[in-house]
N, C-alpha and C positions, 0 to 999 in steps of 0.2 A: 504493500500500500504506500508505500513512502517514495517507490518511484514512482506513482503513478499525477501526472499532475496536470491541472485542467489548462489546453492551451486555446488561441485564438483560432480560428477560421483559416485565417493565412498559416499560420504552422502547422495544422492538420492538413491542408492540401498540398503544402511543399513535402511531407512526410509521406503522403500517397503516392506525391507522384515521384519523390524517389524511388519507393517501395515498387512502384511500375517499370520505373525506367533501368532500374542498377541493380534490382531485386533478385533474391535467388529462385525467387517463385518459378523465371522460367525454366530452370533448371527440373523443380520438381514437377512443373504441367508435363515437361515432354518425356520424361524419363520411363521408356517402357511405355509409353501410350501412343506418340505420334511415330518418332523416328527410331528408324534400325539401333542398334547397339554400336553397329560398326558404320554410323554415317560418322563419317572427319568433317564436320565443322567447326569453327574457331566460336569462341563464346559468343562474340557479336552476333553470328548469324542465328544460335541458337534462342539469344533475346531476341533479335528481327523475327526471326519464324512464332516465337511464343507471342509477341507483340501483334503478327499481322493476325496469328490466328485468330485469337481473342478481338477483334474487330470486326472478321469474317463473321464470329456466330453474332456479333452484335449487330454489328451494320449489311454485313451480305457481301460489302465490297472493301476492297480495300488498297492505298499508294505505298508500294515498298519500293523508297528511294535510298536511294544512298551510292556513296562517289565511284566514280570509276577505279574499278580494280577491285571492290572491297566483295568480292565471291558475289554480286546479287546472282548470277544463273545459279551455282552451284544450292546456295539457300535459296532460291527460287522455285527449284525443283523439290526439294525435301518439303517447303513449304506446300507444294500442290499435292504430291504425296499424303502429306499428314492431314490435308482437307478431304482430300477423296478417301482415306480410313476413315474420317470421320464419319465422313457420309455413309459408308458400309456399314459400318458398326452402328449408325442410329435406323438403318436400315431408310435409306432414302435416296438409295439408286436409282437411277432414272438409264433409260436407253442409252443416253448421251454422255461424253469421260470430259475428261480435262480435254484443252485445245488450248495452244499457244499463239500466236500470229507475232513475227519475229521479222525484223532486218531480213535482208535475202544473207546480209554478212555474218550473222550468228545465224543462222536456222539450226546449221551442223551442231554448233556449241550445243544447245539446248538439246539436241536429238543424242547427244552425247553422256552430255548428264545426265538425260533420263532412262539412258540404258544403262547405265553405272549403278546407280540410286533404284535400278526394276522399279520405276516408277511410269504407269502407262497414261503417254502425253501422245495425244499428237499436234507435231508442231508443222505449220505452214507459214508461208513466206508474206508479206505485205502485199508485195505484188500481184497475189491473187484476188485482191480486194480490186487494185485499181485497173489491172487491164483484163478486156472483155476476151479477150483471145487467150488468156492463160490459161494450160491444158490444165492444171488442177482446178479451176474457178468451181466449176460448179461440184467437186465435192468439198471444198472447201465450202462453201455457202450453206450445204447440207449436215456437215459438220457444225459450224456456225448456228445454226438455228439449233444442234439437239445440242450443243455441250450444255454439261449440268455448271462446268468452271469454265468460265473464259477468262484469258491472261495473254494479255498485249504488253511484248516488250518494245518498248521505245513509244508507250504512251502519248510523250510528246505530239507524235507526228501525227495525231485525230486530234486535235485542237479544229480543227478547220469544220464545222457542222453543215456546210453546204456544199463537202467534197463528194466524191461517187463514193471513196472506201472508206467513210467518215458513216455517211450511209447505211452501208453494207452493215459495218461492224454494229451500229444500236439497232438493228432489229435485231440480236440477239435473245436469244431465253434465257440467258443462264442463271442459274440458280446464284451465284458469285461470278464477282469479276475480281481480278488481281490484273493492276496496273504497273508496268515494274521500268 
């Protein structure tokens, strides 16, 4: 009782949101529930993945930013992994899996990592979105419409709402979106 002592409004939310951002929680959310035993990620991304998940079941959607170089594909993949167990385990599978749409310059990276991480992504290229002659177009759009996840890397580039593959991309269903 004598440590306990009554603080302001402002120090219970600076105390939260430590306890969110530096906390070991994410440590105990994913431990045996989300990610393999043997995924190598460095702490950061394991707080990123406990951070973005916890958003997902809150909000549906969610922005996992951060600088160039700092692993986002590699936690990027673990991160869609650990939503699609999610979903399995609440039993709310639907016909449709994760779907990526990627630079034409990483497509391979992500196809990579997710054969690494046996994490089942299918990843397709930008380009599919924006030209009418692209041999994949139309399963990609078929794709597109059942993913339960859709995840757009390089976000940025749908900024433009009166483009053709600005278009494309929000008729989506998906149950989640992950912006990266």
């Amino acid at each position: 009782e004598q440590l306990l002592d009554v603080v302001g409004w402002k120090d219970a939310l600076a105390r939260a949101a430590t306890e969110l951002l530096a906390g070991e929680w994410a440590d105990r959310f994913l431990a045996g529930q989300y990610l393999a035993d043997d995924a190598s990620l460095w702490p950061s991304q394991k707080l990123g993945i406990a951070q973005a998940l916890y958003i997902l079941k809150e909000r549906g959607s969610v922005l996992f930013a951060d600088a160039t170089g700092s692993g986002k594909t590699r936690a990027g993949v673990h991160l869609i992994g650990a939503k699609m167990h999610d979903i399995i385990r609440s039993n709310r599978l639907r016909t449709g899996k994760a779907l990526m749409i990627a630079p034409p310059s990483v497509v391979q990276g992500w196809k990579d990592e997710a054969a690494m991480a046996s994490v089942p992504l299918d990843v397709f290229s930008h380009g599919g979105l924006s030209h009418a002659a692209a041999g994949e177009r139309d399963i990609l759009l078929t794709n597109l419409r059942r993913a339960q996840v859709l995840c757009v890397d390089e976000g940025h580039n749908f900024l433009n709402n009166a483009s053709r593959r600005t278009q494309q991309l929000l008729r989506n269903m998906a149950d989640h979106v992950v912006l990266f």
